[in-house]
Structures are given as C-alpha cells and as structure tokens.
C-alpha positions in Angstrom: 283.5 220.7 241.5 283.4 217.0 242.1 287.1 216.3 240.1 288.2 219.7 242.7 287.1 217.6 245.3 288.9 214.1 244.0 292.0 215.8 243.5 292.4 217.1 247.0 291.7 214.0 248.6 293.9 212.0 246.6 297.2 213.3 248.3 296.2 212.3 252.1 294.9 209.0 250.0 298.6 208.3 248.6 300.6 209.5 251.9 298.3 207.1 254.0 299.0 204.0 252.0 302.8 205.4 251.9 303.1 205.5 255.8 300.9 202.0 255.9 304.0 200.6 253.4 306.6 202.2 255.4 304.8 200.2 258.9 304.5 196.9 257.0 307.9 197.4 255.6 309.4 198.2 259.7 307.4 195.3 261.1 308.7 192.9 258.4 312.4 193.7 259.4 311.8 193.5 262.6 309.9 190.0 263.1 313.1 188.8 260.6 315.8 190.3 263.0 313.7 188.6 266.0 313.5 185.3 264.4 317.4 185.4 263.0 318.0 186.6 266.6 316.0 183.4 268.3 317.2 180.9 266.0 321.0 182.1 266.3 320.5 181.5 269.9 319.4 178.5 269.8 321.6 177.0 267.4 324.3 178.2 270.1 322.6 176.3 272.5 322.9 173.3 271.0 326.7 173.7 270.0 327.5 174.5 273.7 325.3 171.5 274.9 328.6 169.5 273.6 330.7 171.6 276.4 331.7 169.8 279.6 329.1 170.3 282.2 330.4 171.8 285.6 326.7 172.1 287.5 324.9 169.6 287.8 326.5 166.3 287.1 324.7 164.3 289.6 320.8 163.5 289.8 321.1 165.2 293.5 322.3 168.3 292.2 320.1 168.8 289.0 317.6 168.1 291.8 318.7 171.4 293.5 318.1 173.4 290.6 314.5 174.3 289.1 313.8 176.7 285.8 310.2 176.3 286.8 308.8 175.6 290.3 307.0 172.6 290.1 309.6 170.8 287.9 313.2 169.7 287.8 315.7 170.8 285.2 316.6 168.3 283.1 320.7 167.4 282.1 321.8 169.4 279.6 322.1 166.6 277.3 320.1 165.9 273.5 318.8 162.7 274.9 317.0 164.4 278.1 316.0 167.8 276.5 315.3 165.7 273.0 311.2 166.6 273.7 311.6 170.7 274.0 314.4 170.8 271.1 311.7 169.1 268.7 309.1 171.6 270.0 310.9 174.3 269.8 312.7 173.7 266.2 309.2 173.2 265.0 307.5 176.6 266.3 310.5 178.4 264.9 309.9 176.7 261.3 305.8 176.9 262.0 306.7 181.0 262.6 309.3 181.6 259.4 306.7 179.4 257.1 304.1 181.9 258.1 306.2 185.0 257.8 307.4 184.0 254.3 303.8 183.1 253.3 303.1 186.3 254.8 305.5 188.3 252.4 304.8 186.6 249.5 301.0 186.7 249.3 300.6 190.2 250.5 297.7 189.2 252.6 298.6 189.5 256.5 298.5 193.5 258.0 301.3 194.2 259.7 299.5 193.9 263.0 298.9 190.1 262.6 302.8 190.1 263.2 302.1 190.9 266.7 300.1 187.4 267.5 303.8 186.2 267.4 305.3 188.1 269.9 303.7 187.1 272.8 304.3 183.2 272.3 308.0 183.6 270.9 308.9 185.6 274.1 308.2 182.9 276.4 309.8 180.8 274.3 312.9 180.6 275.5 311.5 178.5 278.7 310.5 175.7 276.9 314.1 173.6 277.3 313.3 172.9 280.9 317.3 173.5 281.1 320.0 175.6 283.5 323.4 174.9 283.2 326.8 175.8 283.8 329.4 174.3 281.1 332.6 175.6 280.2 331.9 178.3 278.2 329.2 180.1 280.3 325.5 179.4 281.1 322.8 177.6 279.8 319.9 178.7 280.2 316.0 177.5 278.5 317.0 178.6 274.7 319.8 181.0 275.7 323.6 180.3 275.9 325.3 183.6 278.0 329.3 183.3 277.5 331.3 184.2 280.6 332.3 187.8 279.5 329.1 188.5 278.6 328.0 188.5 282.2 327.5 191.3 284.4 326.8 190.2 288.1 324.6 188.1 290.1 322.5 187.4 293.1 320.4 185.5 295.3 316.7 186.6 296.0 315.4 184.5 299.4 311.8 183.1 298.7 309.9 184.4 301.2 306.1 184.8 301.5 306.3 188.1 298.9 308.3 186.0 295.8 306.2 185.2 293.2 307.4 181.4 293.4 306.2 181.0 297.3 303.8 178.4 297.3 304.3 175.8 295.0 306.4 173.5 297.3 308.0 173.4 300.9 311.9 172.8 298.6 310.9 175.9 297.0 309.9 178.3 300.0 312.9 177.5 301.7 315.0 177.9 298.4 316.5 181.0 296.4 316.1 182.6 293.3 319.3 182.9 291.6 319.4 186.2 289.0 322.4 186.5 286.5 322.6 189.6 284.5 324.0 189.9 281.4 324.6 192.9 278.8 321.3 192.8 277.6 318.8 190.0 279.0 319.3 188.3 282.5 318.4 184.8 283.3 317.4 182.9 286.4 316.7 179.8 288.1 315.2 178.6 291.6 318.0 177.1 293.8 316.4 174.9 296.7 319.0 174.2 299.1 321.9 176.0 300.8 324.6 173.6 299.5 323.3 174.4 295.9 323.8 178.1 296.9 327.1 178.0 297.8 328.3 176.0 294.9 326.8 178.3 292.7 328.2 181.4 293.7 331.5 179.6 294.1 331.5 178.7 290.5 330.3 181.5 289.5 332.6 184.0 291.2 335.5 181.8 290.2 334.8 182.0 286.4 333.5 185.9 285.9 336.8 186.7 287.8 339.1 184.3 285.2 336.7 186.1 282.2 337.5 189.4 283.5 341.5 188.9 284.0 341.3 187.3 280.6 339.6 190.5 278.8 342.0 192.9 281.3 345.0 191.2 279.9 343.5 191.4 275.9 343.0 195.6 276.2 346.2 197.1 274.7 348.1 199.1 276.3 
C-alpha cells in the first residue's frame, strides 16, 4: 500500500519541479533580455553624447530645464555627467555579477530576480541629463532617435501636478512629455521662452524625420 501511495504522488512531484524549471528558466531570459536591453541603451547614450548639442548650450538655458524638480540638468557632456555614468556602469556590472553567480551556483529562486526590478526601473534617472543633439533626445539613460518619436506636449504645473510644490520656477513652469514607440520621456521646463524653443525645435525636426521616412517608402 505504501509503494501504491509513493507511486501516485511521484507524478505531481516531477510536473511541479518541471513547471518550477520552466519559471526559473522564463525569469532567467527575461532579467538577460532586460539587462542586454539597459546596457544597449546606455552604451547609445554615450555614443550620442559625442553629437552636437542643439538645447541647452548656455548655463541660462540648461537652467530652464529640470529632469528632477529640485535640481538642474547637467550638460550633456562626460565631464559633467562623469559622477552618474560611474554609478550607473557600476549597478549594471553589480546586477550581471549577481545574475551570472546566480546561474552558475543554482542557489537564487527565481523570485529573488524580482529585487532587481524595482531599482533597475528607476534607473534610467540617475544621469541628471535632457538633451536635444542631432540625432534625437537624450534623456537620463535613454537616447530616442527622431523617427522614433510619436508626439508631444506641454502639461501646465498647476496645484494638481505632482511636481507643484518644490519651487516657485517650478509652479510656474511645464512639464514637457515626448512619446515615443514604446516608452515616453519627460522633463520640467520652467519658463515660457524655454517652452517655445522647445516646441520649435521639436516640431522642426519630427517634421524633417517624417519627410525623410515619407521619401524612403517605395513606391
């Protein structure tokens, strides 16, 4: 009876350590294809640092522009954003050291994966950086090429934005919103010459993207 009874439990035994592979197995392809993902974009970053910068070139218009509230984008140059690069290089080795160590020793669940998440998708905020070169926008740890932009707009900051409060620049200011194909990016724009310039650039170069693509389609 008791060998009757081992036998039929042995089944739900082997397909619960299957499906437990299978979940490691997903989650390990995953976290590889977010980190390849991260660190591509961030490589990118630093390639189109080397672009020529249209916004801001001056100290009076990088003060205009603010990736957080309380603090002024840097220039978009290895010197100024030299700290967060550092940083930021070293959390993605920190992560891939982990999720080798991870693989190889067999010891991490799949769910200790997860405690990775969180930090790595506020990651890209950590270049205190917005910037429009050349080839598109910079922005934190993301590079969006002109084509690969959608629209945009202006929120006012009014007593309902999540960013009232933190300064009078700021209350009176804007939050631009660029949407791409798939993520959008943002920055605070604190005064109404900023604004203009802005959408002026902006307009100007999606339209020159989009005439260049309509021109590419064959016929």
């Amino acid at each position: 009876m008791d060998k009757l009874q081992i036998s039929k439990q042995e089944p739900y035994d082997f397909y619960s350590y299957s499906r437990g592979i299978r979940l490691k197995l997903f989650m390990d392809i995953l976290f590889f294809i977010v980190i390849a993902y991260l660190g591509y974009k961030f490589i990118q970053v630093l390639i189109k640092m080397k672009q020529k910068v249209i916004l801001p070139t001056t100290n009076e218009e990088r003060a205009a522009i603010r990736k957080i509230p309380g603090k002024i984008i840097d220039f978009p140059t290895y010197s100024k954003q030299k700290v967060a690069i550092i940083i930021y290089s070293f959390m993605l080795l920190f992560v891939i050291a982990i999720f080798v160590f991870g693989i190889l020793s067999h010891n991490f669940g799949w769910s200790f994966y997860l405690l990775f998440f969180l930090p790595l998708s506020y990651s890209y905020n950590l270049l205190n950086l917005f910037a429009i070169v050349e080839g598109g926008l910079l922005s934190g740890s993301r590079f969006i090429a002109w084509n690969k932009i959608k629209s945009f707009h202006f929120v006012p900051i009014d007593i309902n934005h999540k960013y009232y409060g933190y300064s009078k620049e700021v209350n009176d200011g804007y939050e631009l919103k660029v949407k791409a194909k798939f993520f959008s990016a943002s920055c605070i724009v604190t005064t109404d010459e900023m604004k203009e310039r802005l959408s002026n650039v902006l307009t100007e170069h999606i339209k020159t993207s989009e005439q260049e693509s309509a021109l590419e389609e064959p016929r």
